[in-house]
N, C-alpha and C positions, 0 to 999 in steps of 0.2 A: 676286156673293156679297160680304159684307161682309168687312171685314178681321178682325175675331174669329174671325167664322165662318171667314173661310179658313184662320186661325194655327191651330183644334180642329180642322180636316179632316188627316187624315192625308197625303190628297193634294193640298195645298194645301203638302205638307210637303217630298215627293218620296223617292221611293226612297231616298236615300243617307240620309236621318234615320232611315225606319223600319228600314234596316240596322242603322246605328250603335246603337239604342235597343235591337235586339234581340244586338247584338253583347254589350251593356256588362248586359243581362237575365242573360246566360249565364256573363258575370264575366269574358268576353273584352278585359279593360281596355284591353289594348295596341291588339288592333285599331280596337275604340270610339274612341279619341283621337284614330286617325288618320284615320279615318271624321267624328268631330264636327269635325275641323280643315278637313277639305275642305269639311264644308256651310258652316262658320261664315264662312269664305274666299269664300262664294259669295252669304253676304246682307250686300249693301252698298246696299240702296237704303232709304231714310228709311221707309219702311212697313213694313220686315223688321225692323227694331229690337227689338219684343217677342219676334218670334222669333231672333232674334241673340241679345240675353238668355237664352232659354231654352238656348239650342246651349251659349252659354258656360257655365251653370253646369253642365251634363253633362258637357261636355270635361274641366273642374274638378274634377267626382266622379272621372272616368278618371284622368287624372294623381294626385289623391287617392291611389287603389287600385293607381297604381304607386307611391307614394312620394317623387312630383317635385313637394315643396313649392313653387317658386318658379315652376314654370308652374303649378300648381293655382291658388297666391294670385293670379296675372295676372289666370287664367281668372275664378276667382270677382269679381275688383274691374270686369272689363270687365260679367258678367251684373249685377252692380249698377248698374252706368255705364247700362246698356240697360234698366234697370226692371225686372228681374226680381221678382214680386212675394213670391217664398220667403223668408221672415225666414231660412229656413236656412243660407242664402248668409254673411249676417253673421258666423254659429256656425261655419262650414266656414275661411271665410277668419280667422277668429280661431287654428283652429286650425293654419293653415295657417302661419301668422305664428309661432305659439309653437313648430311644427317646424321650421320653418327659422329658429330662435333671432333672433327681433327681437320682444325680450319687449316694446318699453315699446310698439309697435304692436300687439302681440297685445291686452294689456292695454285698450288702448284699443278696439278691435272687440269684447272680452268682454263688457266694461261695457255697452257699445251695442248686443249682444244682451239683455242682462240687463236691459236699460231696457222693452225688448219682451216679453221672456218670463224673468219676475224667478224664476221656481219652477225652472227649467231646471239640474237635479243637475251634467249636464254641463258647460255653461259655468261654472256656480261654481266644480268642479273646476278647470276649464280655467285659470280668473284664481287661484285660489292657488295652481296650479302655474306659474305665468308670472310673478308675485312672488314666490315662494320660489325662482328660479329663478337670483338674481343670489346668496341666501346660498347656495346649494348650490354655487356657481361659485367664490364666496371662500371658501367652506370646504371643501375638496375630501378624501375619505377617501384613506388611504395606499395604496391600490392602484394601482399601478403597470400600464397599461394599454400593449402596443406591438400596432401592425397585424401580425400575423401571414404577413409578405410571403411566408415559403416554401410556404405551402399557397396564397395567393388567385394566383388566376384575372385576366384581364382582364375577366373578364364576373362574376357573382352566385356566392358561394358562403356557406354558410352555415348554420346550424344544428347545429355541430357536437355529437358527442356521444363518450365514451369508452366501450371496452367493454375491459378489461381494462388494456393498455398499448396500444394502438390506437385512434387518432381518427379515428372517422368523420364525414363531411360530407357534405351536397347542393353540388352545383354544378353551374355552366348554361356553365361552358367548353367550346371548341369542339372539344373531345374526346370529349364523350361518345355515347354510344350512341344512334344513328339520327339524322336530319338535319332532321326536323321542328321546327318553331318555335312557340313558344306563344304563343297567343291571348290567354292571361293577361299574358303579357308582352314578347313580341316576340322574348326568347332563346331558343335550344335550350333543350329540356325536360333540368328537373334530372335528376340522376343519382348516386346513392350511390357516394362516393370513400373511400379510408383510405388511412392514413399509418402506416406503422411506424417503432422506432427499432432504429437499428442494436446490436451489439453492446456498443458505449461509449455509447449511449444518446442516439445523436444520433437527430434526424429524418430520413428518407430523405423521398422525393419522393413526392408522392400517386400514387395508381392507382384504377383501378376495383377494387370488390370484386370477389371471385369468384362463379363460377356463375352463378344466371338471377336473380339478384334483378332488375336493370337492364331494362325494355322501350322501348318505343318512348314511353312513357307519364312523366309528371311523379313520380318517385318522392324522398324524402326527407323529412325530419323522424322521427328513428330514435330509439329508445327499448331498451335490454334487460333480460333476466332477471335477475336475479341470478346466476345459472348461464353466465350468457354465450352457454346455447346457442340458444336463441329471440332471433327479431328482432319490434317493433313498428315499422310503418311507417306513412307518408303517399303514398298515391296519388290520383293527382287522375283524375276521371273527365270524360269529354269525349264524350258521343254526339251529333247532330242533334238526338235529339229532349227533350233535360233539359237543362236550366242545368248550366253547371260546376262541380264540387263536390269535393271530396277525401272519403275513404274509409280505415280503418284497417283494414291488413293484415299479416299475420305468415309470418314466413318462419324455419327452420329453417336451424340450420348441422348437415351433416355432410360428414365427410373435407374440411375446410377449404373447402370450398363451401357460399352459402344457395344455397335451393330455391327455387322459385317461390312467392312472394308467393299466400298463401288471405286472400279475406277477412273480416275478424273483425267479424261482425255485432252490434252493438248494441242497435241496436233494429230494430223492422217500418219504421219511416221511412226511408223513397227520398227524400226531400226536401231533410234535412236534412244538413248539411256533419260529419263527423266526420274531427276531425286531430289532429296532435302530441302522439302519446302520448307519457305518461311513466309506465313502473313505478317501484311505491314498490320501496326496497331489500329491502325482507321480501319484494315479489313477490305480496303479499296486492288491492293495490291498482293500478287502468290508470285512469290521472289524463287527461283528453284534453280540447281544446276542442270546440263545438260552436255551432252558430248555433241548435238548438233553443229554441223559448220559453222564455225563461227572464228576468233580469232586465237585458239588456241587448244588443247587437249581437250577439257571440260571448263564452261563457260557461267556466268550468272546472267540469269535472264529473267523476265519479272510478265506480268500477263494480267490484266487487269478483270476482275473477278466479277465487275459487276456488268460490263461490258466486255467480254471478252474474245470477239469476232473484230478481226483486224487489230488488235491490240499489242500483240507480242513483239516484246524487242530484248534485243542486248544488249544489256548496261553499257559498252562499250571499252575502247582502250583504257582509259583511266580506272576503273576496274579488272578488265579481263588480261589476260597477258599468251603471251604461246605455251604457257606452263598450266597449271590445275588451278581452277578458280573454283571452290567450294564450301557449304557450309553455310550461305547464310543467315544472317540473324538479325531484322531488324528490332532497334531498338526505341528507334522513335522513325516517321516517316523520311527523316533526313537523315538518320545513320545508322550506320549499315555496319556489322559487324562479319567477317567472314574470312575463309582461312587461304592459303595462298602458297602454293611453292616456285612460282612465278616470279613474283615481286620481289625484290633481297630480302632477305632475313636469316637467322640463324642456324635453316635447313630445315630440310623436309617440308609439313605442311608451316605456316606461320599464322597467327593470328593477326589482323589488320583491323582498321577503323575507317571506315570513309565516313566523309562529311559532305552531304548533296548542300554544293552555292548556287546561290540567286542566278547565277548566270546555267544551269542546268549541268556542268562539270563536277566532278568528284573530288575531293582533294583525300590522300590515303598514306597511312601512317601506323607504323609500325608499332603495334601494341608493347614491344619491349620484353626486357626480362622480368620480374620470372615468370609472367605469366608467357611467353615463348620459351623455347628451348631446339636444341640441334634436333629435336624429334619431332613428332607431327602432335601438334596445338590444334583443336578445333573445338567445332561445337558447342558453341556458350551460350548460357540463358544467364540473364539478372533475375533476380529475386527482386518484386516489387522496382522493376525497370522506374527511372534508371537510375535506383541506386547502385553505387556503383560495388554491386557483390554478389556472385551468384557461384557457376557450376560452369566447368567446361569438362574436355577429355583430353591426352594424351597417353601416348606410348612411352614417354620418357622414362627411363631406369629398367625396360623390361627387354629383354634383349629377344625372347620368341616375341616382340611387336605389337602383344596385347594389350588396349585399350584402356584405359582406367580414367574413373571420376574424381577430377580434383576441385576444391574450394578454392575461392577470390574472394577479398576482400580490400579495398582501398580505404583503411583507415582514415578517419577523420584527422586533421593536419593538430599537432600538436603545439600552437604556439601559443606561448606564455609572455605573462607581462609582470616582471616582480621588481619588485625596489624596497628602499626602507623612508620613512618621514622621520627629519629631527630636525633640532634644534639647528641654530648657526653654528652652536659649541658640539655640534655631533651627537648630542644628545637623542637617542631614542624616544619617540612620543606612541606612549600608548595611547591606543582610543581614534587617532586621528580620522578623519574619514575622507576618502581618497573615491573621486567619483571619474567614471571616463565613460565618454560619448561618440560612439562611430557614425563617420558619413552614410553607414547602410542602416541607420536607427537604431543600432543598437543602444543600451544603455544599461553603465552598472557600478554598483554600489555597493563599497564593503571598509570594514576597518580597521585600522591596523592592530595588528599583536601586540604582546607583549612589549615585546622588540624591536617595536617599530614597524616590521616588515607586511608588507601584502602582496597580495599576488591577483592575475586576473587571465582568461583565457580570452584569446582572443582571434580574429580571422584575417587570412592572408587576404595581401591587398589593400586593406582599408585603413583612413587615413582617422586618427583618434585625439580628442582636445581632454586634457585629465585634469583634474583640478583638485587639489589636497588640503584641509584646513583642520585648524582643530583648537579648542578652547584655551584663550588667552595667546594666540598665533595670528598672523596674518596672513593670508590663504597666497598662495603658489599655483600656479598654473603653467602644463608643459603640451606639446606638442609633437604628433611623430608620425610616421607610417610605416606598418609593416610593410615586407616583402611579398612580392608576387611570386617568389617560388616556390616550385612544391616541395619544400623540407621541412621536418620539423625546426622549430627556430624559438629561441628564450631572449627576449630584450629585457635590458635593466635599467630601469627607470627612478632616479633617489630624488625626494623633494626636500630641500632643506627650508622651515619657517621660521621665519623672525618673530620675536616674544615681543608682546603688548607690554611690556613690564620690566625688560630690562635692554642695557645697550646689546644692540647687533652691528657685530664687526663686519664692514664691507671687504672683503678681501680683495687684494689685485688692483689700486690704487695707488698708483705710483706718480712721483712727482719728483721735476729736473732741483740737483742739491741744491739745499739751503735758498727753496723758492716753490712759488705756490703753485707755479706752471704745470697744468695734468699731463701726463705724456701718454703718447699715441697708445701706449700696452694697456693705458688702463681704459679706453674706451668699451670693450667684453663688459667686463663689468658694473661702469657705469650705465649702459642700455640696458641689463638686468634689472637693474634697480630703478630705473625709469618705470620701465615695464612693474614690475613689482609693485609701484606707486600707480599705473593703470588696472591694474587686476585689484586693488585692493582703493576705490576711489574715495571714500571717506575718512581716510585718515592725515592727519599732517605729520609731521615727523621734523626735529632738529636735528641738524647733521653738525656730528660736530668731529672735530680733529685732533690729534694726540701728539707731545713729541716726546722726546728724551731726555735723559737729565743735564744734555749739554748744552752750555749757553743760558744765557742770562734771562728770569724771569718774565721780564718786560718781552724779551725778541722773541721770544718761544710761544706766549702769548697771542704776538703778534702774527710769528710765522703760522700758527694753526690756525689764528682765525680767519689766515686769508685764503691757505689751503682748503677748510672748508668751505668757505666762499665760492672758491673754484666750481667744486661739486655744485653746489645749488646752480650757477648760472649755466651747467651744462645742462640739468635737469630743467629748469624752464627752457633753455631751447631747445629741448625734447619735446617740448608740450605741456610740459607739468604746471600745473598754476603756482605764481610767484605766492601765493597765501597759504599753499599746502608747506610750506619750507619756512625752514629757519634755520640761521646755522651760528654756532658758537664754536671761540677755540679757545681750548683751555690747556693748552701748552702742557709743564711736565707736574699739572696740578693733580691727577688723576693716575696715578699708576695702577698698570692691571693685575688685577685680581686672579691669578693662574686657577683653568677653569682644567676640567676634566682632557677636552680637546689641547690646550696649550700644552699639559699634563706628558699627554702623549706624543706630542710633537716635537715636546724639550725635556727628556725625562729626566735632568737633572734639577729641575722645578717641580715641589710638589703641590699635591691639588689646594687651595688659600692660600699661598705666598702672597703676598704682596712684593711688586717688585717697587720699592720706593730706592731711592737714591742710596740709604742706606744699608738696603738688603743686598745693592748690587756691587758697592763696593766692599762688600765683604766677603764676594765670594772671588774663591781663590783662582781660577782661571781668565786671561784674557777672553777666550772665546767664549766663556759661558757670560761674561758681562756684553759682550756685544752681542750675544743671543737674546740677552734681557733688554736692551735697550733696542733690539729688531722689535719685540713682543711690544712695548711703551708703544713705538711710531706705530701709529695706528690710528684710520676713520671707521667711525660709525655711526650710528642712527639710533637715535631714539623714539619712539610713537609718542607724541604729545595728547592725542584725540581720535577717535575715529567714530567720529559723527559729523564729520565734516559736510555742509550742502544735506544735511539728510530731512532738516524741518524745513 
């Protein structure tokens, strides 16, 4: 017999293949592996090559369907190595590579499928989720992800779910009920665990549920009522004579016991695989996967529970893909939580979000880092939906594939609002009271330190009007809007207030030399101080103007007080009333008093100088006299009244 002919004879194959082929027919993956391990172990002669390629890529699919990336990719690169002639192999080990995160290899195997079969939905998917997969790593969303070590197992546990204040989960540790081992995957068959919290709200230690939910059989992937008194579950069916399959079944709580597991028929199909339900929160809808025809491996489909004769449909393309659509979890009747190796993402299964629009279409988006990884993300429940913090599962970090419960958490966004209140002179004001009020209502109230300083928490997006005042001051009012992104974020926000009681320097008032003329730089300033004089409506104030020691009595006289002049008639044609103003100049009659601020601005002045004509021509530098005759030129303001219009 020839050698083709012998490689298509089944007995030319020998027993232990057509085992293993029938082992891995019925979804027996674990077994399969270790069955295609010993044939493959056993063709080493140069003529068994084609059939050695073949063993390998089976082995491949086996490990595949348990989730052991790094032996599947071996397996798939040796059935290449041996001629295996399945373009598949390329597309398998591509994907192999993009689950066990070695994108820029993935990448490369994609392309090299896509050379062969350019229309392939899958692989395309596959390479934009293997490139998108290093920005999703550097940009990673603020969820806070930790292993859930007081629930996991040394073996698979997974799929958790909440039913009021109680997590329940599958697990394949070696405690649970009956001693049988699964063919699917080599552990004890799953078994439905929960966890309570104690009185103070801690987590106590898992246990088995109560009553007959639990048999000898693969049970979990749990879903509830709204009501909390009905269970949906996952049992996997296992006879001689049908392939392996799961099955959704419901079980009943009463007197703090479920019942024995009825199962919830679907459809007239024995064939096909029905699992992992999920009720909507209305309880209107049983959302579940399925391998039925549909558009792709395993499908989301949904079956409407209180009518449920002609009801069934499939969510459609905008969820389902030619790849595994599984796991879901509604979280509200419009969104949809569920896992995906279809859609791009970062390999293996992914975790997504759809959002049901007004127009009946999905929109679906990539839940991100860290709560995704190059391994398989699935199964999430919220605690107290929908906040955003619960339980999911993955395989990530364990290289035999096993399952493990990790925590979520989306911190609340940290943004702050801190400043300091002083004086014009810089002056720190303790006491002051600094009030801010958001367009979402909010409103709040605090004072400042010692130092001046306060601080205030505050919420993305929203636009906030603050208002500062404090005894023998006149009140300040500022303006601003947080950010709509989601970082944490600190703005700084300083109020400086003008004193009832003594002159306040206008800074940033400039005027063309030796002339009263305001110039354009000083307009900022002047609308502050208009403003200033609207936020603060009862008071009047003299504005009055300063100059230097140069130049003759009379002129300097005159030049200030037409400089201030200037100021006031900008300020009435701002709006201001001509009766709240007055203005006087008092030329180089008035030298300043070096205050704490000036102090530090000209630390060759110290704090009570007086800078008179005399103080400045004694001191020994050119530049320190025309620093002191900068400090002279100077407008401010004084408060005359503030009970202006008030009787």
């Amino acid at each position: 017999m020839s050698l083709i002919a012998c490689v298509a004879a089944t007995s030319c194959r020998g027993p232990k293949l057509a085992t293993a082929d029938e082992q891995m027919a019925r979804g027996e993956y674990y077994d399969a592996s270790k069955t295609y391990r010993k044939v493959y172990n056993k063709l080493t002669k140069k003529s068994e090559r084609p059939l050695r390629g073949e063993v390998a890529f089976k082995m491949a699919r086996a490990h595949q369907k348990l989730n052991q990336y790094a032996q599947a990719s071996a397996a798939y690169q040796n059935a290449m190595r041996f001629g295996y002639p399945d373009s598949l192999a390329q597309l398998y080990l591509a994907q192999m590579l993009h689950a066990d995160g070695k994108y820029a290899q993935a990448i490369t195997a994609y392309e090299q499928y896509l050379m062969q079969s350019p229309q392939s939905e899958t692989a395309r998917n596959g390479l934009e989720g293997a490139r998108m997969a290093k920005a999703l790593k550097d940009n990673p969303t603020r969820y806070v992800v930790r292993n859930a070590k007081a629930f996991n197992s040394r073996r698979s546990d997974f799929a958790p779910m909440f039913n009021g204040d109680i997590l329940y989960f599958a697990t394949t540790n070696e405690k649970v009920q009956g001693n049988a081992r699964s063919e699917i995957t080599g552990m004890k068959k799953s078994d439905i665990w929960m966890v309570r919290k104690d009185e103070q709200g801690k987590w106590l230690r898992p246990e088995p549920v109560e009553g007959d939910l639990n048999s000898e059989m693969d049970e979990g992937i749990i879903s509830f009522t709204p009501d909390g008194s009905t269970m949906y579950l996952t049992k996997a069916r296992r006879a001689p004579d049908r392939n392996t399959g799961v099955e959704i079944y419901t079980s009943m709580r009463s007197d703090a016991q479920w019942r024995t597991p009825v199962k919830y028929d679907i459809t007239a199909d024995t064939l096909s695989s029905y699992g992992h339900p999920a009720v909507s929160p209305s309880g209107e809808y049983l959302y579940f996967t399925s391998d039925m025809p549909g558009l792709g491996g395993k499908d989301i489909w949904r079956i409407n529970l209180k009518e449920p004769v002609g009801s069934l449909e499939n969510l459609g393309e905008d969820i389902n893909t030619s790849g595994d659509e599984v796991f879901p979890y509604m979280l509200t009747d419009s969104v949809m939580i569920f896992s995906s190796d279809g859609h791009p993402g970062l390999g293996g299964l992914d975790l997504f979000r759809a959002e049901l629009q007004p127009s009946g279409r999905w929109t679906v988006t990539n839940m991100g880092v860290p709560l995704n990884s190059s391994a398989d993300d699935f199964g999430i429940t919220y605690e107290n939906a929908p906040n955003p913090r619960g339980y999911f599962s993955s395989n990530r970090g364990d290289n035999r594939g096993y399952d493990h419960l990790f925590s979520f958490e989306l911190p609340d966004l940290k943004i702050t609002l801190a400043g300091w209140v002083t004086d014009l002179d810089e002056e720190p004001i303790a006491g002051a009271v600094v009030r801010i009020v958001g367009n979402d209502g909010s409103n709040q109230r605090t004072a400042t330190r010692a130092d001046g300083s306060f601080s205030f928490s505050l919420k993305r997006g929203v636009s906030y009007a603050m208002l500062a005042g404090a005894k023998g001051y006149l009140n300040a009012r500022q303006e601003f809007t947080t950010d709509t992104a989601e970082i944490d974020a600190e703005y700084g926000v300083d109020f400086m207030l003008a004193s009832l009681s003594k002159p306040n320097i206008v800074e940033n008032i400039f005027y063309d030399f030796d002339r009263a003329t305001l110039r354009p730089e000083s307009k900022e300033a002047l609308d502050e101080l208009a403003q200033l004089l609207r936020d603060n409506p009862n008071i009047t104030i003299e504005m009055a103007s300063h100059t230097d020691r140069v130049g003759s009595e009379e002129y300097n006289i005159d030049l200030s007080r037409r400089r201030a002049k200037s100021v006031i008639d900008y300020l009435i044609e701002a709006g201001i009333s001509a009766d709240r103003l007055q203005y006087q100049g008092y030329g180089k009659s008035r030298p300043k008093t070096v205050t704490k601020r000036v102090a530090r601005m000209y630390p060759q002045f110290k704090e009570g100088d007086v800078l008179t004509e005399e103080y400045i021509l004694a001191l020994p530098e050119e530049a320190d006299r025309e620093a002191a005759d900068q400090v002279n030129r100077r407008t401010e303001f004084n408060v005359l009244s503030v009970d202006y219009r008030m009787y």
